[in-house]
N, C-alpha and C positions, 0 to 999 in steps of 0.2 A: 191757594196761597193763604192757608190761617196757621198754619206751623210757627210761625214766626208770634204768634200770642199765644202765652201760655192758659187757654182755654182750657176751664174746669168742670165740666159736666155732671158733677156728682150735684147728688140735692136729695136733702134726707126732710124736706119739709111735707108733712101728711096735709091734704086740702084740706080744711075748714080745721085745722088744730095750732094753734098756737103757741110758737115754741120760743124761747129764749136764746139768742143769738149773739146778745152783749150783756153785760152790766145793765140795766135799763134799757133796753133794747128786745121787743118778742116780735117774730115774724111771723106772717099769717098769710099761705099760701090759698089763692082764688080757686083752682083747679082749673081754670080756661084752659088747659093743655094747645096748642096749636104750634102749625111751623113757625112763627113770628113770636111767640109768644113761651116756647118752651114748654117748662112743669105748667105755667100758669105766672100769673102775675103774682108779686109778693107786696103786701101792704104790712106797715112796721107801725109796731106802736111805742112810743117815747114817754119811758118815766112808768112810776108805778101809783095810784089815787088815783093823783089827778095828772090825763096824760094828753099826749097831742098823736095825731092819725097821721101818715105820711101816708098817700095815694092809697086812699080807700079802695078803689077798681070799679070794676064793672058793675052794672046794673043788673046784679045776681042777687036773688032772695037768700041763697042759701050760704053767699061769701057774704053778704050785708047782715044775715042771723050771726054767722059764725065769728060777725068781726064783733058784735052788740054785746054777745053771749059771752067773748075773750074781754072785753073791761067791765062784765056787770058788777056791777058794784061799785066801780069807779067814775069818776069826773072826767067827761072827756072836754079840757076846754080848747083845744086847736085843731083844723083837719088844713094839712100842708097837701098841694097837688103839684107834682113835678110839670107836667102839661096833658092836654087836653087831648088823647085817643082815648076812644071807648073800651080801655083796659084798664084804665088808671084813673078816671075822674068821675064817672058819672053817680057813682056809690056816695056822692060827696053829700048829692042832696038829700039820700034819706037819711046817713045817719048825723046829717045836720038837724033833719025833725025829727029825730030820735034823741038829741043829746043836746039841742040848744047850743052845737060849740060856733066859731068862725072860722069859716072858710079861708084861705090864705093861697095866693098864687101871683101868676107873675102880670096874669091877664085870658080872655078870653083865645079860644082857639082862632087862628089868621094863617092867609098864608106866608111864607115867606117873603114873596113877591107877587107881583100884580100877575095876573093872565095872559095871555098872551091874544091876540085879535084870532077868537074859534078855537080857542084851548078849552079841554073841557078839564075841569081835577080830576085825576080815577080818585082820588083818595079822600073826596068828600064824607065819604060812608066809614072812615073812620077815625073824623072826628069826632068832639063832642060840642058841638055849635053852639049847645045851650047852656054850656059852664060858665059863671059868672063870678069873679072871686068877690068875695066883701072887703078883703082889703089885697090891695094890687101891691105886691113888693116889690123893692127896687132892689140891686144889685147891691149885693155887702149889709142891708138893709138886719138888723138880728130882733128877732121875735122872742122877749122873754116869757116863761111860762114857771108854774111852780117847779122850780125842780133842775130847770132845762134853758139853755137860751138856743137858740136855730138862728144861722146865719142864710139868708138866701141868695143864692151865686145863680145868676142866668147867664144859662149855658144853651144857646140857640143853637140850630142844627140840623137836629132829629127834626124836632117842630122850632117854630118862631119862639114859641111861648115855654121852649124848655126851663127847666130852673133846678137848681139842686142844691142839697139842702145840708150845711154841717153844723154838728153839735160841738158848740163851742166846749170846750175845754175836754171833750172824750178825742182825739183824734181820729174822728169819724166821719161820715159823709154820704149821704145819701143822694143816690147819683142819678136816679130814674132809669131811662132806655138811654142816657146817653154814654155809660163807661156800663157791660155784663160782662158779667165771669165767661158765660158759654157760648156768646157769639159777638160780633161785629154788630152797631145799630147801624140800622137802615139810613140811610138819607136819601130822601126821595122830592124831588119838585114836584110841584109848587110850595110844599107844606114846609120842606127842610133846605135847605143851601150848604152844600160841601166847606163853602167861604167860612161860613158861619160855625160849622160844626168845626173845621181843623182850629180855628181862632179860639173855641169854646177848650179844645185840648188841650191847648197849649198852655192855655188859662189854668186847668187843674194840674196840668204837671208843674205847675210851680208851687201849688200849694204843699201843703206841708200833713193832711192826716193819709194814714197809711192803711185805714180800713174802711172800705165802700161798699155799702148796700144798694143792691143794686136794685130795680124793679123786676126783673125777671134771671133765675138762677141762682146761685150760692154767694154766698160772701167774698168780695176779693181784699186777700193780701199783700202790704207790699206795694199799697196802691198805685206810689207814682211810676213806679219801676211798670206795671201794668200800663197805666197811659203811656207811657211812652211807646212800648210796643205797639200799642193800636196808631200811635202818629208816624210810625216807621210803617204798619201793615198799608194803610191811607196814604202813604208814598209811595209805597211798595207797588199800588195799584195804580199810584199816576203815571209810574215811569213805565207800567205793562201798557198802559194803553198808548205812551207815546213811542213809543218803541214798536206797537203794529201800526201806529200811523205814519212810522218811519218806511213803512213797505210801500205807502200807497194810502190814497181815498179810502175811506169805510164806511159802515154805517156801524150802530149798536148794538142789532143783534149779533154781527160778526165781532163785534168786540168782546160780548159774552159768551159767545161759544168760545175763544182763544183765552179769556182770561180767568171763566170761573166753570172750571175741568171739575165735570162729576156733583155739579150741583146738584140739589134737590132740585126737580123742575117744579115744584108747587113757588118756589122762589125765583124763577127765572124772571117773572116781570120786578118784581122787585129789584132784581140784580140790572135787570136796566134801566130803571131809576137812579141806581145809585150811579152807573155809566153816565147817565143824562146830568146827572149833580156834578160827578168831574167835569162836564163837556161845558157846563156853563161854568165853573172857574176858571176854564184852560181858555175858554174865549172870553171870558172877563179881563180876562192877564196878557189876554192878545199871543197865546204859544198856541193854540189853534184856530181855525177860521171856520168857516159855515154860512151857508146860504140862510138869511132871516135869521131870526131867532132860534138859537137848540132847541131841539127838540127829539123824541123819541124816532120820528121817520127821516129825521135829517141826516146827510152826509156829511163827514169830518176828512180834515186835511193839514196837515201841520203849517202854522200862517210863515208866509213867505217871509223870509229873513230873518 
C-alpha cells in the first residue's frame, strides 16, 4: 500500500560531496546507505560565510571531514538537530569543537511514553542518549542568524523530540525523518506515538512552504499536496487493520503478513512497530480493546459497541 504517495527514488547526491540544492541551500550526503536509512542521511547547510548545519549525522570521521571540508573557510555559527537517532545528531559534538557554533534542538532523546511494567525498548541502540542541546527550542520559536531566520516546528512522532525546521521567508522546510520523498517514517513505541505523529501532519499540511528537505532522499515538491498523501496512506492503514479485525481476534504478526504484501523482511519488525503504534491509538480512542497494555505479543479485537 505506497502507491497512493507519489514516492521519488531518484537521488543524484555523491557521499561526502556537497551540492547545491536551493539558493542558499548545499546538501551533504553521509553515505550510511541502509534499509531505514536509504542513500544515507542528508545533512544541509544554510546560507553562504557565515552558515547554520541542519542534522550533522552520524558519528562518521569521514561524513564529519567531509561536512568541515564543505564550509572551510566559512563561519559556521548554528547546528539545528531535527531529533536524536544516531543518523542525525551525534556529528553535533565534533563539529561543535571544530567550529565553536551552538547547538540548537528541541531537547534531549526520551521516550514517547513511560514503559510499560517488564517492557524492554528494542530501540534504545538507536538513540543518541547523550545529545544535549544548548539551547532547547519551543514550538514557532525563530533562530536569527546572518543571512537566515529558521523557525522551529515540533513535530513529535517518529521520536518525542522530533522538530522541523523552516526558512522563513524561502518557502522551505526542513523536515528531518518525519515527511521523505522515498519512503513512509517509521513510528515505532516507546520512542514515537501514531497520536503524535498524525497530529504533527496535520500540523504541516496547513502550513504553507511547498519545498522539504528531507533527512534522507531527494527534495520534495509540492509539499502540502505530499503531506496530505502520507495522512490519507496513515488512514489508509488504519481502516486495513480494522477491516482484518472485522474477521476476528488477531494478533500483529498476522496483521503484517495481511497488510504489508512483499515487504522487505530486513523491515518486518519495524512494520510491527508501526502495527503496535496503530494498536495503541485504536485503544486510546476506545475502537479496539486488548488484554493490558498493547503490546507486540498482544491479541486485538474490535472494542464491543
Amino acid at each position: 500500500m505506497t502507491d497512493d504517495i507519489p514516492f521519488d527514488k531518484s537521488f543524484d547526491l555523491v557521499p561526502g560531496v556537497a551540492k547545491e540544492v536551493a539558493p542558499g541551500v548545499r546538501a551533504l550526503c553521509a553515505g550510511n546507505a541502509g534499509p531505514f536509512t536509504f542513500t544515507g542521511t542528508v545533512t544541509y547547510i544554510v546560507g553562504r560565510g557565515q552558515v547554520a548545519i541542519i542534522d550533522p549525522g552520524p558519528d562518521d570521521p569521514r561524513h564529519i571531514k567531509a561536512l568541515l571540508d564543505a564550509v572551510r573557510g566559512e563561519t559556521v555559527t548554528h547546528i539545528f538537530v531535527t531529533h536524536t537517532h544516531r543518523d542525525h545528531s551525534p556529528a553535533a559534538a565534533a563539529v561543535k569543537a571544530a567550529t565553536g557554533a551552538t547547538v540548537y534542538g528541541e531537547g534531549p532523546h526520551r521516550a514517547a511514553r513511560a514503559l510499560h511494567i517488564g517492557e524492554a525498548n528494542p530501540l534504545d541502540a538507536a538513540g543518541d542518549s547523550d545529545f544535549r542541546p544548548e539551547v532547547a527550542l519551543k514550538d514557532g520559536e525563530v533562530v536569527s542568524g546572518p543571512g537566515f531566520d529558521i523557525e522551529a516546528i515540533t513535530t513529535p512522532g517518529h521520536t518525542a523530540n522530533h522538530m522541523a525546521y523552516a526558512l522563513k521567508g524561502q518557502n522551505m522546510l526542513f523536515s528531518g525523518d518525519h515527511v521523505m520523498s522515498w519512503s513512509t517514517s517509521i513510528v515505532a513505541p516507546p520512542d514515537g506515538a501514531m497520536s503524535d505523529y498524525m497530529a504533527s501532519l496535520n500540523k504541516l499540511s496547513k502550513r504553507t512552504e511547498d519545498t522539504y528537505f528531507p533527512g534522507h532522499g531527494t527534495t520534495i515538491r509540492d509539499a502540502p499536496r505530499f503531506v496530505r498523501s502520507y495522512i490519507r496512506h496513515r488512514e489508509g492503514r488504519e481502516s486495513s487493520i480494522l477491516h482484518r479485525l472485522a474477521k476476528g481476534e488477531t494478533d500483529i504478526p498476522t496483521l503484517v503478513r495481511a497488510i504489508y504484501i512483499g515487504i522487505d523482511p530486513r523491515l518486518t519488525g519495524a512494520a510491527g512497530l508501526s502495527v503496535l503504534a496503530h494498536m495503541e491509538d485504536l485503544v486510546a480512542r476506545g475502537v479496539v480493546a486488548t488484554e493490558g497494555a498493547p503490546s507486540i505479543a498482544g491479541s486485538y479485537r474490535l472494542a464491543a459497541g
